[in-house]
GUSEFI-633060 format. One record per residue: residue number from 1; residue in three letters; x, y, z of N, C-alpha, C, CB in turn. Coordinates in nm, 2 decimals, padded with zeros to 4 digits, always signed. Glycine has a CB too. Layout:
N
NUM  ALA  X  Y  Z  X  Y  Z  X  Y  Z  X  Y  Z
...
This chain:
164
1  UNK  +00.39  +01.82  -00.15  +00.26  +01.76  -00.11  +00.16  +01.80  -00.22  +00.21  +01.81  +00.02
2  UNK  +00.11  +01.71  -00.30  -00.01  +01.69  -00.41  -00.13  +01.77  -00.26  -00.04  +01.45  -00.47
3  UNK  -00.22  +01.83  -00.36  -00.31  +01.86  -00.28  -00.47  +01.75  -00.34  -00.32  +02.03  -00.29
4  UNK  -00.55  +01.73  -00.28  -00.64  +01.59  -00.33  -00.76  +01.66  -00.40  -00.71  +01.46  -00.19
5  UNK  -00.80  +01.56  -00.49  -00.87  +01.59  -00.58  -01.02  +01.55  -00.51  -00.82  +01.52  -00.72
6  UNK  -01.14  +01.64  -00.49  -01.28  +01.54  -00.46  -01.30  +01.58  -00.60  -01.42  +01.58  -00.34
7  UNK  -01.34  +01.40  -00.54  -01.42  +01.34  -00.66  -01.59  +01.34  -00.62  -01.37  +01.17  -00.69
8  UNK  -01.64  +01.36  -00.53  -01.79  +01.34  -00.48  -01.78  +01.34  -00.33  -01.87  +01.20  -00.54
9  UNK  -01.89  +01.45  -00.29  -01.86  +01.49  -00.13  -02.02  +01.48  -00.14  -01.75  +01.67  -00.08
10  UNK  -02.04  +01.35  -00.06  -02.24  +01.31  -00.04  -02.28  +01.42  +00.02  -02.31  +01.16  +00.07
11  UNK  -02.40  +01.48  +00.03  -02.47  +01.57  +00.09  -02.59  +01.60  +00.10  -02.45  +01.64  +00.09
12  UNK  -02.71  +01.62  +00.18  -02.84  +01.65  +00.19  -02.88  +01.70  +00.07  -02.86  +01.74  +00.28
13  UNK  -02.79  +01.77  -00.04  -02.86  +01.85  -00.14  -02.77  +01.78  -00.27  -02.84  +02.04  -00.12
14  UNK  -02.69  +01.66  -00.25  -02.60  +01.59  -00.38  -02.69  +01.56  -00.47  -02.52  +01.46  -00.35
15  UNK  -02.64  +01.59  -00.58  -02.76  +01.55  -00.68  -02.68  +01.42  -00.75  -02.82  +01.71  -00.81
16  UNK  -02.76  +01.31  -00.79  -02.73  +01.19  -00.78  -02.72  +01.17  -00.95  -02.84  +01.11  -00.69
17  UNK  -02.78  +01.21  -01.03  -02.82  +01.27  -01.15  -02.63  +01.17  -01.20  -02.86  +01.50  -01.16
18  UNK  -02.59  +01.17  -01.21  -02.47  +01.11  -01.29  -02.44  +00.95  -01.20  -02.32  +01.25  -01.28
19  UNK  -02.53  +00.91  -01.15  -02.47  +00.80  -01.08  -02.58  +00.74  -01.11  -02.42  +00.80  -00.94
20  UNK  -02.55  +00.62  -01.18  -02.65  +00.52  -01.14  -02.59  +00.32  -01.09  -02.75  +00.52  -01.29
21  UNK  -02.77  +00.28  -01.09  -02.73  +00.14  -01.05  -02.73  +00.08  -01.18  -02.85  +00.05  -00.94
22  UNK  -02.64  -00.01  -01.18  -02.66  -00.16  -01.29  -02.66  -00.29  -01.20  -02.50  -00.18  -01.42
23  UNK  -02.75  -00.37  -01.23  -02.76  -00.46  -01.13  -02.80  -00.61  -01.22  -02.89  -00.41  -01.02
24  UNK  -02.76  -00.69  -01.26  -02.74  -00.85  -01.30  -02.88  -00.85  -01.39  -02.73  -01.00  -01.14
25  UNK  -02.97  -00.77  -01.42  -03.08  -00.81  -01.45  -03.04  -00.76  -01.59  -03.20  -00.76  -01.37
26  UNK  -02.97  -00.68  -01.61  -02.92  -00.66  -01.79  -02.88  -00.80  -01.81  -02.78  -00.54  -01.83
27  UNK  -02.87  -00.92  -01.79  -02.81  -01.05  -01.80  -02.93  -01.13  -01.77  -02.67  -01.08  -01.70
28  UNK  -03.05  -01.10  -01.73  -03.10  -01.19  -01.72  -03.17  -01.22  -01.56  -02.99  -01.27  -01.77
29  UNK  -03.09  -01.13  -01.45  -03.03  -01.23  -01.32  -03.19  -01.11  -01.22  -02.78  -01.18  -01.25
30  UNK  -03.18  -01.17  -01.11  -03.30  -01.05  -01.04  -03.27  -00.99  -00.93  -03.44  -01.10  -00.99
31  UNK  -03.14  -00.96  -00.88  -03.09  -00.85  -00.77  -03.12  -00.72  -00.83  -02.92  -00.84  -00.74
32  UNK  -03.14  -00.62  -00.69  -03.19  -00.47  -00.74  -03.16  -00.43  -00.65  -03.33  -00.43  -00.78
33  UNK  -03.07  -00.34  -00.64  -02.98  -00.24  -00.56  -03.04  -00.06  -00.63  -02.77  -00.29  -00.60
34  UNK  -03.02  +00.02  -00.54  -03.06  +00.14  -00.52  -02.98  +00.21  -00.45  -03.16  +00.15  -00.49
35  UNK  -02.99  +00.36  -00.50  -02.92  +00.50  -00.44  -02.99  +00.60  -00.38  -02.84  +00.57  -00.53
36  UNK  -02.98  +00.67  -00.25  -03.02  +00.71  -00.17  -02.96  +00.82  -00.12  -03.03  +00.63  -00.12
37  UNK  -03.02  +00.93  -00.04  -02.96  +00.96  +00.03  -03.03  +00.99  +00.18  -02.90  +01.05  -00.04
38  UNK  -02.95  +00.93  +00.23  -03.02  +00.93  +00.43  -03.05  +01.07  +00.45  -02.89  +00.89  +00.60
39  UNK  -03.10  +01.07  +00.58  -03.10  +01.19  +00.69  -03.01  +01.28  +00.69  -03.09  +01.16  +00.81
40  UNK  -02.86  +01.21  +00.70  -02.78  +01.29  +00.74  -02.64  +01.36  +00.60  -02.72  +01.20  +00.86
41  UNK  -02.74  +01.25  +00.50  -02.69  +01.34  +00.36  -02.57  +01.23  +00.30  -02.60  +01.53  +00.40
42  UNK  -02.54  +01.18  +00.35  -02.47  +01.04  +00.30  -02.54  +00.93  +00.20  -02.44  +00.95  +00.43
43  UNK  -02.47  +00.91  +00.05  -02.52  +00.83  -00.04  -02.56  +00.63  +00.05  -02.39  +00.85  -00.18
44  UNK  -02.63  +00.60  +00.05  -02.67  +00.48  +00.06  -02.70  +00.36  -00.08  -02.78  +00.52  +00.12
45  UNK  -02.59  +00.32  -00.07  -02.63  +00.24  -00.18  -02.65  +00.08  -00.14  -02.52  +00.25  -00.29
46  UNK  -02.80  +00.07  -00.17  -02.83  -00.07  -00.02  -02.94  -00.15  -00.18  -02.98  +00.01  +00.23
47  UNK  -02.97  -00.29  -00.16  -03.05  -00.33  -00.17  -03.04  -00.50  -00.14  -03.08  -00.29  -00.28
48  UNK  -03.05  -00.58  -00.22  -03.03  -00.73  -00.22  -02.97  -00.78  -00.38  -03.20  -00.80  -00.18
49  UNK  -02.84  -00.89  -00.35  -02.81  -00.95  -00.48  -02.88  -01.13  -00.44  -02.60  -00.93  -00.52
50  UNK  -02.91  -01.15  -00.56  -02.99  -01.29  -00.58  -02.90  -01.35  -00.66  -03.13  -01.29  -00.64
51  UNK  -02.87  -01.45  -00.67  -02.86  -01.57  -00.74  -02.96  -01.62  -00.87  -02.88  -01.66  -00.63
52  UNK  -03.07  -01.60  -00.84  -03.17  -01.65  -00.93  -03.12  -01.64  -01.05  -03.29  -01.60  -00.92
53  UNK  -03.14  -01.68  -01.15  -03.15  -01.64  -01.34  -03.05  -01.62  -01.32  -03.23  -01.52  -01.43
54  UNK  -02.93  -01.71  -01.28  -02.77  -01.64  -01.33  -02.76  -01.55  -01.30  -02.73  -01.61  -01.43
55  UNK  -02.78  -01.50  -01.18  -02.77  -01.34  -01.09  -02.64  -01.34  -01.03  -02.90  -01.32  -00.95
56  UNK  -02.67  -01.26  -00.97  -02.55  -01.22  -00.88  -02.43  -01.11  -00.82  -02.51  -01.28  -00.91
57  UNK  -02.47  -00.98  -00.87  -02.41  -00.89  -00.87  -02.49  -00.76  -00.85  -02.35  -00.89  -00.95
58  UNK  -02.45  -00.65  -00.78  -02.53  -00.51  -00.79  -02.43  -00.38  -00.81  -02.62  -00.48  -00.66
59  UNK  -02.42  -00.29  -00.89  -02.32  -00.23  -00.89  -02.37  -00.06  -00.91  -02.23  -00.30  -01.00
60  UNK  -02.27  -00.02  -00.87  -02.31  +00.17  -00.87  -02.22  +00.21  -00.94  -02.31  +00.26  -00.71
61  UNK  -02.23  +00.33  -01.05  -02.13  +00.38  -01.11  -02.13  +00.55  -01.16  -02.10  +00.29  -01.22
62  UNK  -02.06  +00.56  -01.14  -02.06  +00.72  -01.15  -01.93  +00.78  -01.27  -02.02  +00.78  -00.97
63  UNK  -02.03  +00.85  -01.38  -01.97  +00.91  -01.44  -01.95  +01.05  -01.48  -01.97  +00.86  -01.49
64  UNK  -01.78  +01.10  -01.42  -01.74  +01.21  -01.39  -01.70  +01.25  -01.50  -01.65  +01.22  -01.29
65  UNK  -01.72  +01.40  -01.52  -01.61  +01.47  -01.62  -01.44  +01.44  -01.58  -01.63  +01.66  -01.61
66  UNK  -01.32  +01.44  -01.68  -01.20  +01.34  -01.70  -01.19  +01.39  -01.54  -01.06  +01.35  -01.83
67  UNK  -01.09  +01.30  -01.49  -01.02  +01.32  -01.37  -00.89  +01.30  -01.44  -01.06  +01.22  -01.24
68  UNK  -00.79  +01.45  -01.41  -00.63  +01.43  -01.48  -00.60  +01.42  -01.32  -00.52  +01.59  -01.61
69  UNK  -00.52  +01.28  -01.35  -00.44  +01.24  -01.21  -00.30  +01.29  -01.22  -00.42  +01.08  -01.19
70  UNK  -00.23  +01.31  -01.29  -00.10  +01.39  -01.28  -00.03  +01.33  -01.19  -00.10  +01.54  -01.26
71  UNK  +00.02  +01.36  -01.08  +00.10  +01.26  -01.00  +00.03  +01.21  -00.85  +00.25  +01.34  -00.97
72  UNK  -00.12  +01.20  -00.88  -00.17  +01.12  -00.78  -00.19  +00.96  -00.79  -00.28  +01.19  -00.75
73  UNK  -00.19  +00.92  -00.69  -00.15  +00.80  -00.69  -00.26  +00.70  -00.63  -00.03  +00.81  -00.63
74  UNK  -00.35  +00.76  -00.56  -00.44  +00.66  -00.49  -00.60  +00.75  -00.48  -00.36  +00.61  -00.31
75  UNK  -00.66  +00.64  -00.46  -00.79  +00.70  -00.46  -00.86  +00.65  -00.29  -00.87  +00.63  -00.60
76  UNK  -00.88  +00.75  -00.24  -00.94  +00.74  -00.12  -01.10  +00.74  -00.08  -00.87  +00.83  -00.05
77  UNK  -01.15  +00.62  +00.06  -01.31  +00.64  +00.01  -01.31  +00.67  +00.18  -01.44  +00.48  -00.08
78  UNK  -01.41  +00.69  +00.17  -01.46  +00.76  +00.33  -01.67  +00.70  +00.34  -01.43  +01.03  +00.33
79  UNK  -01.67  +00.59  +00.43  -01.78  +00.46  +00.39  -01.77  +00.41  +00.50  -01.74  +00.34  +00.25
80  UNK  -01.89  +00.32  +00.55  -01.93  +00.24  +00.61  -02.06  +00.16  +00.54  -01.93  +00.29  +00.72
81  UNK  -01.94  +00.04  +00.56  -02.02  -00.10  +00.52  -02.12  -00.18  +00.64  -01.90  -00.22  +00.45
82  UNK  -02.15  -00.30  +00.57  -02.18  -00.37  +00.67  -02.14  -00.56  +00.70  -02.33  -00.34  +00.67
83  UNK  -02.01  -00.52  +00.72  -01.91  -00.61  +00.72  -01.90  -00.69  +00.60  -01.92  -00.69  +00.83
84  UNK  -01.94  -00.66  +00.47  -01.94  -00.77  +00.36  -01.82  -00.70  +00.25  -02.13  -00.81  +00.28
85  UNK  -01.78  -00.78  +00.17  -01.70  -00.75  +00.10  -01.73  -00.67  -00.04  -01.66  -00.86  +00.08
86  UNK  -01.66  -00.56  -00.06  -01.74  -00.51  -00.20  -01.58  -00.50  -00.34  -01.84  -00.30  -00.15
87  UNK  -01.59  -00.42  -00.43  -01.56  -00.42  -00.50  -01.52  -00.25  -00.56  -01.64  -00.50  -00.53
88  UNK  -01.40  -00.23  -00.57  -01.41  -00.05  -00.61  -01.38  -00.09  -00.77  -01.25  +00.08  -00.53
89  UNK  -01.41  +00.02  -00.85  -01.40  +00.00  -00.99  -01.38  +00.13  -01.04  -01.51  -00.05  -01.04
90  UNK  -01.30  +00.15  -01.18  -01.28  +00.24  -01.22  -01.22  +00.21  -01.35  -01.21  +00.31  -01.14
91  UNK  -01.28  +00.32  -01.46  -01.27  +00.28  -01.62  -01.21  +00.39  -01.62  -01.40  +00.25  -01.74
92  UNK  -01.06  +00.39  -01.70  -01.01  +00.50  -01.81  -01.08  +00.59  -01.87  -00.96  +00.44  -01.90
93  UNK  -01.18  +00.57  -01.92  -01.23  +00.58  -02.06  -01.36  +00.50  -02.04  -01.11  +00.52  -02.18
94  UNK  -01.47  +00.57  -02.00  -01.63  +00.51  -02.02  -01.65  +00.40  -02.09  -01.73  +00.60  -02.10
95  UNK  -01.62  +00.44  -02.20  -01.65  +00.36  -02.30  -01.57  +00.20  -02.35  -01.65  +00.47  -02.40
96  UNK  -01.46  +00.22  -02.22  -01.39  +00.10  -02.22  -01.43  -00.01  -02.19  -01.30  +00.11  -02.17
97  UNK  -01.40  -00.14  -02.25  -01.51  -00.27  -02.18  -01.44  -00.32  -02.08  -01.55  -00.40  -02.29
98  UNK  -01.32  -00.29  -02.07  -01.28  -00.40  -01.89  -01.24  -00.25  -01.82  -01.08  -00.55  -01.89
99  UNK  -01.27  -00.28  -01.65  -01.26  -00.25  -01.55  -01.16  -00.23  -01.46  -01.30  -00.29  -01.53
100  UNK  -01.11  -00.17  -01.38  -00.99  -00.16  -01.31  -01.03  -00.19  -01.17  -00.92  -00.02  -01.33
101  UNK  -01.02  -00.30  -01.10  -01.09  -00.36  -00.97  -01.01  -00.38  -00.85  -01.15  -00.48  -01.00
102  UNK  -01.03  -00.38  -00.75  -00.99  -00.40  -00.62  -01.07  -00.50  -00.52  -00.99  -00.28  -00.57
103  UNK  -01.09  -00.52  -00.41  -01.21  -00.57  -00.32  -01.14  -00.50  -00.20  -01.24  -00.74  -00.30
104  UNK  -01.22  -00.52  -00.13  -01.24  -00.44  -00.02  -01.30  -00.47  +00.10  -01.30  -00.37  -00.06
105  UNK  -01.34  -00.50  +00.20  -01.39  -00.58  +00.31  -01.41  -00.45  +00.41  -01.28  -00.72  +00.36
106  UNK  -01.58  -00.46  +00.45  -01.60  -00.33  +00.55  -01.62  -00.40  +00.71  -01.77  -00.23  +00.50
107  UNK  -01.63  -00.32  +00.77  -01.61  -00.35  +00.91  -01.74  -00.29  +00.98  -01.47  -00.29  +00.97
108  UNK  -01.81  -00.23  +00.91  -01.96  -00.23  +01.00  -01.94  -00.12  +01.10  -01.99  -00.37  +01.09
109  UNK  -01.79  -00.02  +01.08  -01.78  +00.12  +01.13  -01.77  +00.20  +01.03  -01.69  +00.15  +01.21
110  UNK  -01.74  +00.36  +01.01  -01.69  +00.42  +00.94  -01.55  +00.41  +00.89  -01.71  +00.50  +00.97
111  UNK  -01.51  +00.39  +00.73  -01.35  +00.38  +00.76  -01.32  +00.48  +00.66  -01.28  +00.23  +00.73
112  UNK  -01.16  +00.46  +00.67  -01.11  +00.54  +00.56  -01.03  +00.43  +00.49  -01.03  +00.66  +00.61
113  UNK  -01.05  +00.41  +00.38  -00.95  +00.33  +00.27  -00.88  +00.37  +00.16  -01.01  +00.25  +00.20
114  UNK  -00.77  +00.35  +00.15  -00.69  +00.38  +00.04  -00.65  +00.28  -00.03  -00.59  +00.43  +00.08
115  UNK  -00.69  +00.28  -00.19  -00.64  +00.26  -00.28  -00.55  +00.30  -00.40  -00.70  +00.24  -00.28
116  UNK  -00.43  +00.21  -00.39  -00.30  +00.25  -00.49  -00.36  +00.22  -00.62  -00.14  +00.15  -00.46
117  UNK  -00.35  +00.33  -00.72  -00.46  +00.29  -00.83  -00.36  +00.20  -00.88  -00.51  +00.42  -00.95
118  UNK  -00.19  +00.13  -00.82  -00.17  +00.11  -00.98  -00.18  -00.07  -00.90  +00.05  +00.20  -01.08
119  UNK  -00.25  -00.06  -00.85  -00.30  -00.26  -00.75  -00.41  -00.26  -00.83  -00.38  -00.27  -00.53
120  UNK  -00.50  -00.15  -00.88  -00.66  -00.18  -00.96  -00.59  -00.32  -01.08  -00.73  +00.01  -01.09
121  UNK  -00.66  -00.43  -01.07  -00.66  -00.50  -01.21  -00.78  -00.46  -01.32  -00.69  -00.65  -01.16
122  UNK  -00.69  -00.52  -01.44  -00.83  -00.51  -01.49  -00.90  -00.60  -01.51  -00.85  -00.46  -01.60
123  UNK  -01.02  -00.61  -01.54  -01.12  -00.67  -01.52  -01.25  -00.69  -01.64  -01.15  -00.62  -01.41
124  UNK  -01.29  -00.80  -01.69  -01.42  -00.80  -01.77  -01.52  -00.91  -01.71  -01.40  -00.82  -01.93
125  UNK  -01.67  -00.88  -01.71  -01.74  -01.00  -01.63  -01.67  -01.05  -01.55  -01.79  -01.11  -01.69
126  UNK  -01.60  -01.01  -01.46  -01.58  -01.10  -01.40  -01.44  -01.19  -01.36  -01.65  -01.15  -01.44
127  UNK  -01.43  -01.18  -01.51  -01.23  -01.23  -01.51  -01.16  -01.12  -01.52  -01.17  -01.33  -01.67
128  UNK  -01.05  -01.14  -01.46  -00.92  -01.06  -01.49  -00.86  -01.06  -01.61  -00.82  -01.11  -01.41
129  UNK  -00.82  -00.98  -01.64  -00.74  -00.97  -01.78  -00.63  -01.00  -01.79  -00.73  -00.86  -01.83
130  UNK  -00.56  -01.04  -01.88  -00.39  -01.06  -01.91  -00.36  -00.88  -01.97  -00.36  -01.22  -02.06
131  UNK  -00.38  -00.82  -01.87  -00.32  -00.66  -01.90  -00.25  -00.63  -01.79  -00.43  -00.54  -01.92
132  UNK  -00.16  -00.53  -01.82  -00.13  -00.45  -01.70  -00.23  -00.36  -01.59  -00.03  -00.36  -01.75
133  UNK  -00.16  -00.36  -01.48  -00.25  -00.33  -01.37  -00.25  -00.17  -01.42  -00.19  -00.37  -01.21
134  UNK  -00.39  -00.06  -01.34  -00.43  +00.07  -01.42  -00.27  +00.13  -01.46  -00.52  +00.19  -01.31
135  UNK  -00.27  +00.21  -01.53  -00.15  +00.26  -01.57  -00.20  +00.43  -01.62  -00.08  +00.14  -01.69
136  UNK  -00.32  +00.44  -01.64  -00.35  +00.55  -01.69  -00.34  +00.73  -01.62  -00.48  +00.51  -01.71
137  UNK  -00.37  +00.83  -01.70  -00.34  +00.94  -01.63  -00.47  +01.03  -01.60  -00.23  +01.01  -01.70
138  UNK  -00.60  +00.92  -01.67  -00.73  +01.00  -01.65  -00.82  +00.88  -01.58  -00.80  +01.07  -01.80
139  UNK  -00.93  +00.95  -01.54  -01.04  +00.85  -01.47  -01.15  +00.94  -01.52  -01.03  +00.82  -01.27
140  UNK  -01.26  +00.86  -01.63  -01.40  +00.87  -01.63  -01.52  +00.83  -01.58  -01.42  +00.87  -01.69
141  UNK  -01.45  +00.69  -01.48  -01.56  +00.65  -01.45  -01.55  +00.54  -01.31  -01.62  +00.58  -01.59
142  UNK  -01.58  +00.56  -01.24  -01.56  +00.48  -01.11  -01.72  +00.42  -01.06  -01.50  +00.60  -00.99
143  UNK  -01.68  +00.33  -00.94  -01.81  +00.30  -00.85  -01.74  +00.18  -00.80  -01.97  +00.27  -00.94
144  UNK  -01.87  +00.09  -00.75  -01.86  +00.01  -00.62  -01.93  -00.13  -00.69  -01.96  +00.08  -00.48
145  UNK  -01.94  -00.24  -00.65  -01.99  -00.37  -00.71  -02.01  -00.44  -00.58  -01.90  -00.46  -00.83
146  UNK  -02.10  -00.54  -00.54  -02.12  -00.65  -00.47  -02.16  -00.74  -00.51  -02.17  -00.63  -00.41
147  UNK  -02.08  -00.85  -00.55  -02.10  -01.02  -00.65  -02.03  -01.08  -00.56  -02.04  -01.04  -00.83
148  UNK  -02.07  -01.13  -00.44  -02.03  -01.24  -00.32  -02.07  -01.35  -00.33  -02.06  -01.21  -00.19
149  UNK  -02.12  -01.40  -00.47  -02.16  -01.57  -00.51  -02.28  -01.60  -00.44  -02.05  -01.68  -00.47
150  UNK  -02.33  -01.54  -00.33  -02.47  -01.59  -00.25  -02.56  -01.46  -00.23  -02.43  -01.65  -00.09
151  UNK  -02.67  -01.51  -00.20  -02.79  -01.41  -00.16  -02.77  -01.34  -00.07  -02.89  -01.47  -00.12
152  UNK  -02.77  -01.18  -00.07  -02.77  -01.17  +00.01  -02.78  -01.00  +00.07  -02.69  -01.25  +00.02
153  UNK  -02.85  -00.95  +00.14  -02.88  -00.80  +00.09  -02.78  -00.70  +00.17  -03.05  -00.76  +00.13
154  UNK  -02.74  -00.61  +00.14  -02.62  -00.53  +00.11  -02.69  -00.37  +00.15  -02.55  -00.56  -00.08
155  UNK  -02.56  -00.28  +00.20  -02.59  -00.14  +00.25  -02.42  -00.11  +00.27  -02.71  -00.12  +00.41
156  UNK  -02.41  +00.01  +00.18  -02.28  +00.06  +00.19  -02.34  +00.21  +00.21  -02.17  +00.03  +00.05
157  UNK  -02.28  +00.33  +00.29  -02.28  +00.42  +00.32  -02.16  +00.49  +00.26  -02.30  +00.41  +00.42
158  UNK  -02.16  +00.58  +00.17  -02.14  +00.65  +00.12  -02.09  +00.81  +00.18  -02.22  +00.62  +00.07
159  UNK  -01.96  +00.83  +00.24  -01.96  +01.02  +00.27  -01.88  +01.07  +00.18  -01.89  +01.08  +00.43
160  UNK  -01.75  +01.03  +00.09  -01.69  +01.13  +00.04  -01.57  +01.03  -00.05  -01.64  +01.25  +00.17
161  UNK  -01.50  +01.07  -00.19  -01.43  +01.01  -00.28  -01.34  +01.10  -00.30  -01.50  +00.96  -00.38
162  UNK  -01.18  +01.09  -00.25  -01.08  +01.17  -00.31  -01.00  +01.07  -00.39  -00.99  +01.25  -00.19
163  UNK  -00.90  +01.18  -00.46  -00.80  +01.14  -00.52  -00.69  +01.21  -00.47  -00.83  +01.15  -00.65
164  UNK  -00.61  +01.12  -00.44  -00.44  +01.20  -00.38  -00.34  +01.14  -00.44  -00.39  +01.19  -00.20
């Protein structure tokens, strides 16, 4: 038995300082999404994605010192959405230009989800890549996206990110 790696455990006193929003307006677009933390210490990452100006997307990303996966295999989130579809993401390497992506669909309770890293595609704007699916043995950079083609304002709850 692998024992799991946290990656970010939300809390009344989490300091947010390495996470931020990117939201369609580097392009042009006017959605604005934000990070939070409630009452009860759980990250909140809520706002509205627009359409307007070629909009359409809000995304949260967090970058960790390396994560050596060694023989773990999936990445687990512990979240409640509000029934809309989102997006998990994760870069090799920061500084890499495509993405390693999934989707995801919340149910408007608390869940627990597991993702097999090696299902992540990759990903740039938007398209998929003619690459192999993640294959790597580090993670610098993860987060969440919501680009559901329509208007529409968004709240993901945030408790805790392992790696197993």
């Amino acid at each position: 038995m692998i024992n799991s790696i946290l990656v970010f455990d939300f809390n009344e006193n989490s300091n947010l300082s390495k996470w931020r929003v990117i939201d369609d307006v580097v392009m042009g677009g006017r959605s604005n999404g934000s990070l939070t933390l409630n009452e009860k210490g759980y990250a909140v990452f809520s706002g509205d994605v627009s359409l307007e100006n070629n909009g359409g997307f809000s995304s949260l990303r967090y970058n960790c010192s390396p994560i050596i996966l060694n023989d773990h295999t999936k990445c687990v989130l512990y979240l409640k959405g509000d029934k809309k579809k989102y997006q998990f993401r994760l870069r090799e390497n920061r500084n890499d230009y495509q993405s390693y992506i999934i989707s995801f669909k919340t149910t408007g309770d608390w869940q627990k989800i597991e993702i097999l890293l090696d299902e992540l595609v990759p990903s740039f704007r938007g398209r998929e890549l003619n690459m192999p699916n993640f294959q790597s043995i580090k993670i610098e950079e993860l987060g969440f996206l919501i680009g559901n083609k329509k208007n529409e304002s968004f709240k993901l709850e945030i408790d805790k990110i392992e790696i197993e």
